[in-house]
N, C-alpha and C positions, 0 to 999 in steps of 0.2 A: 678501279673505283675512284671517284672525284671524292676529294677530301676538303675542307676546307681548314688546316693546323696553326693556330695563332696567328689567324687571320691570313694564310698565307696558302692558297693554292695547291693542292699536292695530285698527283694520280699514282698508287697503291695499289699491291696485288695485296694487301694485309684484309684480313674478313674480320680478327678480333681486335681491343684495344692494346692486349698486350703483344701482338702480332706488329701493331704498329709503330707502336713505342722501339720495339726490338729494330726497325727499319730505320727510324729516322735515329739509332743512336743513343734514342734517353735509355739512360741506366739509374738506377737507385731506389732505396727503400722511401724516398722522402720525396719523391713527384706527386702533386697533385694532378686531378685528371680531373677534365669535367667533358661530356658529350651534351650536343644542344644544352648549354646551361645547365645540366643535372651531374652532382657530383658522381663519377664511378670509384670507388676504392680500390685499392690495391687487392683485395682480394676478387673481387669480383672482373679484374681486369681480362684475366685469359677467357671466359664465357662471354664476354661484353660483345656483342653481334654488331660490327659495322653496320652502315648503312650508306648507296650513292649517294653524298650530299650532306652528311653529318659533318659536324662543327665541330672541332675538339679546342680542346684546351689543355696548354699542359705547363703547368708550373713549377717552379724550383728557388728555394729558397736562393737569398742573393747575402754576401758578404758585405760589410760595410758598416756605415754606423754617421 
């Protein structure tokens, strides 16, 4: 499936959100996630149904000041 992960191209055998996260490496309690612009929660991550063409987003607090 064609992904399109912070703006950046991907092709994926993953079918859920947290299937894909698990792929590309993101680990933690504190990512945010957003599919087409709609936030998904960490609980609802593993049910979250990919789709060919879906737009994720996935955020992580940064260090600094």
């Amino acid at each position: 499936m064609k992904l399109m992960v912070n703006g950046e191209a991907h092709e994926v055998a993953a079918t859920t959100l947290a299937e894909l996260l698990a792929a590309l490496d993101y680990e933690g309690d504190w990512l945010a996630t957003a599919v087409n612009s709609d936030l998904v929660h960490k609980a609802s991550r593993a049910e979250f149904r990919l789709s060919d063409g879906d737009r994720i987003e996935i955020l992580s607090p940064m260090q600094g000041g």
